[in-house]
N, C-alpha and C positions, 0 to 999 in steps of 0.2 A: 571148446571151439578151436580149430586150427588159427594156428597163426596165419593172415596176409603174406607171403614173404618176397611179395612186391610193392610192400605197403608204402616204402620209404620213398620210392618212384612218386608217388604223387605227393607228398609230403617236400619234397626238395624241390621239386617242382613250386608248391606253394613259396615258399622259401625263398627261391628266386623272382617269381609275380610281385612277393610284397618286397623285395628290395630292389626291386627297378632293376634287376640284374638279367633274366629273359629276354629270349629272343625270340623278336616277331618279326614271322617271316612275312615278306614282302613279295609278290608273285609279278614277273617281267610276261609280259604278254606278246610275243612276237621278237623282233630281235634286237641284239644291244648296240642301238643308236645314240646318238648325242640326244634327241627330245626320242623317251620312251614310253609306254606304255606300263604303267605299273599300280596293280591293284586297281586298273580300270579308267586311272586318269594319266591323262600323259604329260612326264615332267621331263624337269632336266637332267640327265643321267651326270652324277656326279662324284659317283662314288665305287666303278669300276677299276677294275684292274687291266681293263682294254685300250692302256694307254694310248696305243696309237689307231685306234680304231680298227684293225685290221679283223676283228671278230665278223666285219661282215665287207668287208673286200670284196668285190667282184673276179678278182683273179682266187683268193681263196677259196670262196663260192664252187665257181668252175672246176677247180682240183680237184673239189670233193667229188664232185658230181660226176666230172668222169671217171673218177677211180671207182666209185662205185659199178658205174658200165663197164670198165675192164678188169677190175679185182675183187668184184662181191662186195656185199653188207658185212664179212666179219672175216679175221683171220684162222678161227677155226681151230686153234690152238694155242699154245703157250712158246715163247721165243725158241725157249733149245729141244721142242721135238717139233710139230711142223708148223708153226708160226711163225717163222722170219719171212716175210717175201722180202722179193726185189727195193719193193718201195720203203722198205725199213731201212737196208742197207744203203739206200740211196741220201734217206733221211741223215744218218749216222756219218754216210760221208760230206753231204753238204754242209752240216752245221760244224763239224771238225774244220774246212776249210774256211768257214766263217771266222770262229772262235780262233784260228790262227795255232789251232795243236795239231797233236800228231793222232789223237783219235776222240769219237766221239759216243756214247751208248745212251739210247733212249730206254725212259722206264716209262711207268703206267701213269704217275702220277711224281709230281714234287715230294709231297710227305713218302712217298712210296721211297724214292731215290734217298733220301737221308733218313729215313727208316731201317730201310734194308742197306746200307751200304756203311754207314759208320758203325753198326757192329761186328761186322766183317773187318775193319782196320783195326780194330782195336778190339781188345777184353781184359779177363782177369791179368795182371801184372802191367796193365799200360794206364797209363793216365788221357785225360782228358780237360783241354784247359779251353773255358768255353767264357764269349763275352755273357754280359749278367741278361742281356735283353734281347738273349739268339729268341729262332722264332719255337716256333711248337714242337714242330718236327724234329728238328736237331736236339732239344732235349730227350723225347721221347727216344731217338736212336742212342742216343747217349745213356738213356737207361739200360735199354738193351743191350748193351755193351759188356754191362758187368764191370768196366773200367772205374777207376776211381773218378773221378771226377773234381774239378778247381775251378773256379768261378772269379776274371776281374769286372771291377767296375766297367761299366757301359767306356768302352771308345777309349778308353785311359793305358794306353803304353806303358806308362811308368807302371802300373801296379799291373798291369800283363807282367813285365821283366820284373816285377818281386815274382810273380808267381814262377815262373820262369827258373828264374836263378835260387829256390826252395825246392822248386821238382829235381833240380841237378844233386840237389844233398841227399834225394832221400835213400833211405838204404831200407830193402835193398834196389836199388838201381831198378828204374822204371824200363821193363822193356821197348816201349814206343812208348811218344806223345805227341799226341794228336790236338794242332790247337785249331782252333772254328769258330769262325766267325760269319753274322750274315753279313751280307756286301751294303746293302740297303738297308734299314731298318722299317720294316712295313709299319709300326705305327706313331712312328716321329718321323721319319721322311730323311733323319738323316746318313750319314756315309761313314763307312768305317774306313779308318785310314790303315789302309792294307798295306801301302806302302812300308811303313814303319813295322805292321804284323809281321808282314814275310821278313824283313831283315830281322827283327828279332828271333822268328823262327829259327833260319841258317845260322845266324849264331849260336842257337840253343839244340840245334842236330831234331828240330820236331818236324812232324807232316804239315802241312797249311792248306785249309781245305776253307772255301768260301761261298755262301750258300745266296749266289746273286740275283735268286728268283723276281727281284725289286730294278733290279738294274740292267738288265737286259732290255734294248729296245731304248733306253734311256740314257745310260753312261758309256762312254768311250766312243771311239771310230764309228760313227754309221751304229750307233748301237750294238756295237761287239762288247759290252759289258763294264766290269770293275777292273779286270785285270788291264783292258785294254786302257781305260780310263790311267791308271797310272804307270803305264807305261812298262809292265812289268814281265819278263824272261817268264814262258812258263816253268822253267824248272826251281821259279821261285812259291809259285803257287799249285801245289800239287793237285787240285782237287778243286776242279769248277765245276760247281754244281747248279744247275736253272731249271729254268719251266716254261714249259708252250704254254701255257693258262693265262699269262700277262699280257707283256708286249706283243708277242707271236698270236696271239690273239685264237686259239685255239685249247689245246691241251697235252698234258704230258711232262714228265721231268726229265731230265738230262745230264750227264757229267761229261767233263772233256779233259785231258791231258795226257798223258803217254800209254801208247799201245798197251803196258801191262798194267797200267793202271785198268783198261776197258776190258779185258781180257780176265784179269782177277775180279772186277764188278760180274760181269754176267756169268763166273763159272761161281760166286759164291754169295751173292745177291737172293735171298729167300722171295723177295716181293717182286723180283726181276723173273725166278725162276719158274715162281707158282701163280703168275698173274698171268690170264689172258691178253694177248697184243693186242699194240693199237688196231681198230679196222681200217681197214684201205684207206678212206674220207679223209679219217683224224691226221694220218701218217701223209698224205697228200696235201692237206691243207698246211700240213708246220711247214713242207716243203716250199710250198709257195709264198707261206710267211718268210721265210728266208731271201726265197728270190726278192723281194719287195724291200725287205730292208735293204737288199746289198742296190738293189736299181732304183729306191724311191726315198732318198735321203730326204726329201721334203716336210715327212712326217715327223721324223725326229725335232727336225729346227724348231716348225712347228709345236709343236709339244712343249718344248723349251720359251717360247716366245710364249705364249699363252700361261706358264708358267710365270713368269718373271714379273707379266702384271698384274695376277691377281695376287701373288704373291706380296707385292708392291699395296695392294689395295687394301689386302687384311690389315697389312702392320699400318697404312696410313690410317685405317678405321679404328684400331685401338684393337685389336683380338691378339691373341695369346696363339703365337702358332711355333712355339718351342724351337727348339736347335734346326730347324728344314731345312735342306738345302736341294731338295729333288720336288719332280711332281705330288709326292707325296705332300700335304700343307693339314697338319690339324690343326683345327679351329677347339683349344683346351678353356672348356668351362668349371671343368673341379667334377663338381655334383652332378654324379650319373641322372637324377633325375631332370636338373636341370638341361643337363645333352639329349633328354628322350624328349623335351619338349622343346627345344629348338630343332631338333630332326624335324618333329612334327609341323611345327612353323613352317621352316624350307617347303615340307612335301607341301602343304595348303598355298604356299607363294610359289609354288611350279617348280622346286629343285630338290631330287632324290640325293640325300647324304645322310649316312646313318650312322647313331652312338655308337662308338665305341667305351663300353665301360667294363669295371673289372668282370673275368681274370683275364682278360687282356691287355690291360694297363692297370697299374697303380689305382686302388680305390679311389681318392682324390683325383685323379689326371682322366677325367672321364672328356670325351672328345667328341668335338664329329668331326671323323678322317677322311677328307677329300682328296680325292686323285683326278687329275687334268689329263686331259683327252684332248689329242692333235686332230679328233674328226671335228670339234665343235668350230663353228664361226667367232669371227670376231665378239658380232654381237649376242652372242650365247654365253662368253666370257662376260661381257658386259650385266646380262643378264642377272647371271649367276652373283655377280658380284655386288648389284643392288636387291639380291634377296637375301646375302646375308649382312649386309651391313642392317636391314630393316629387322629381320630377325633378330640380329644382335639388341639394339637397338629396344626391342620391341621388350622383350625378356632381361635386359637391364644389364648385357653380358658385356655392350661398351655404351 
């Protein structure tokens, strides 16, 4: 009898069922609000990445909808033969004058931009020195690389500058090194102190490339990011890299810093080159997320104010919400399976926040990752916050 030789698919599959480690998907029915529609019952959305609400804007809305009337349902081809419109370059220069650089280049997606774009910086003969808890993406590009690769501790300088002042000895002499870091950390909420990165960088002659798909919308000026947040020269940060899919409240990834920086991405960018463009809508709407952060600072404060007390409210209820210091707040219970039954609690008490357990954290460090939304009300905050203190509570987690 032939062998199965898809046999192992349902097999791992089981694998993951019996270790609490599967993902069950959760179906959004209509669009992403503060009280949404999910699996039929409508809860409190609480575990987007739509920071500021702007996924259903009425100025975004609009964008879309006319650009469909003047530029079609799709772009019809691929950036460098005839998919660039207008509305691309438009896009490309808005956000360069946001971000405060000298250029800007849109990709298809986040993992798309540091997929395809840090193998092209580096390969055989360059090294790669990377924080221990970048996100997916920036590993996977860094595979692709073919680069050696060094690995410090989460957030820790001192053992960046061991690693640092090792790569200088070796022989023979590393052609580039490329060191990366995320801005944000998507699932502890805290901030990478770039500050200190970059200056170790310039003293160590490497590229600094920072992946703030977390921190846009969120840190610095009006939400112009990490770099802005501390205050730093972009010729200290070579390589800002984001995404419409967060704050911007749409989709898409992006890098920003000097002209040949954007010019070297799009002429040798595989995921840049061989991906279909955004359609008109997509490309229209991050525009108008822009316009809104630069004219509607309201959102951002917001965001932060709503942050600061539920924050305030975990740590006074006794929960376990690690090093945070952004909208990002996980509520750390250990035992994955113990997080799949406090998710479930919330959804039955009206609030959608979902486990995070391994491989995306630590076996033990199993979580549900909450993210704060500048659309909600006061008393949605309020809400939110006496369903998990009862959940907690309830499940024996405080």
């Amino acid at each position: 009898m032939t062998r199965d030789p898809t046999g192992f698919l349902r097999q791992e599959v089981d694998q993951l069922v019996a270790s609490e480690l599967d993902w069950k998907l959760r179906v959004l029915d209509g669009p992403s609000l503060p009280w949404s529609v999910i699996d039929g019952k409508k809860v409190l959305m609480f575990c987007s990445n739509n920071y500021l609400g702007l996924s259903n804007h009425p100025k975004l809305k609009a964008a879309a909808i006319e650009a469909v009337r003047t530029h079609g349902a799709g772009s019809g081809s691929v950036r460098p033969i005839a998919g660039t419109m207008d509305l691309h370059v438009e896009l490309e220069q808005r956000l360069a004058r946001f971000k405060g650089a000298e250029a800007s280049l849109v990709y298809q997606s986040g993992f798309a931009t540091n997929a395809g774009l840090i193998p092209q910086l580096v390969g055989e003969g360059d090294l790669v020195i990377s924080d221990e808890l970048n996100h997916g993406s920036i590993i996977d590009g860094v595979r692709l690389s073919r680069a050696e690769r060094s690995v410090y501790k989460h957030a820790d300088t001192d053992d960046l500058a061991r690693v640092l002042s090792e790569a200088e000895r070796h022989a023979p002499a590393y052609r580039r090194i490329l060191l990366i870091t995320d801005g944000v950390f998507s699932m502890d909420g805290d901030v990478a102190p770039l500050d200190r990165i970059a200056a170790l960088g310039a003293d160590h002659g490497a590229m600094v490339y920072v992946d703030d798909a977390h921190g846009e919308g969120v840190l610095g000026e009006g939400g112009r990011g990490i770099v802005s947040h501390f205050h730093l020269r972009r010729d200290q940060v070579h390589v800002e890299m984001g995404t419409f899919s967060k704050a911007f409240g749409v989709v898409g990834g992006h890098i920003s810093g000097s002209t040949a920086l954007r010019e070297f991405a799009f002429n040798k960018s595989r995921t840049w080159l061989l991906s279909g463009s955004h359609p008109p809508a997509v490309t229209a709407a991050c525009i108008a997320a822009v316009d809104v952060l630069e004219q509607e600072p309201e959102h951002v404060a917001r965001l932060w104010s709503h942050t600061r007390r539920f924050k305030q409210a975990m740590h006074d209820a006794g929960f376990n919400t690690g090093q945070s210091t952004t909208p990002i707040t996980p509520i750390v219970v250990g035992d994955s399976g113990l997080a799949r039954r406090m998710s479930q609690r919330l959804f039955d008490l009206g609030v959608f926040a979902l486990p995070i357990v391994f491989p995306m954290v630590a076996r033990d460090k199993a979580r549900i990752r909450t993210i704060m939304n500048a659309a909600l009300t006061d008393d949605d905050v309020g809400f939110a916050i006496d369903a998990f203190t009862r959940a907690g509570r309830d499940l024996g987690v405080v």
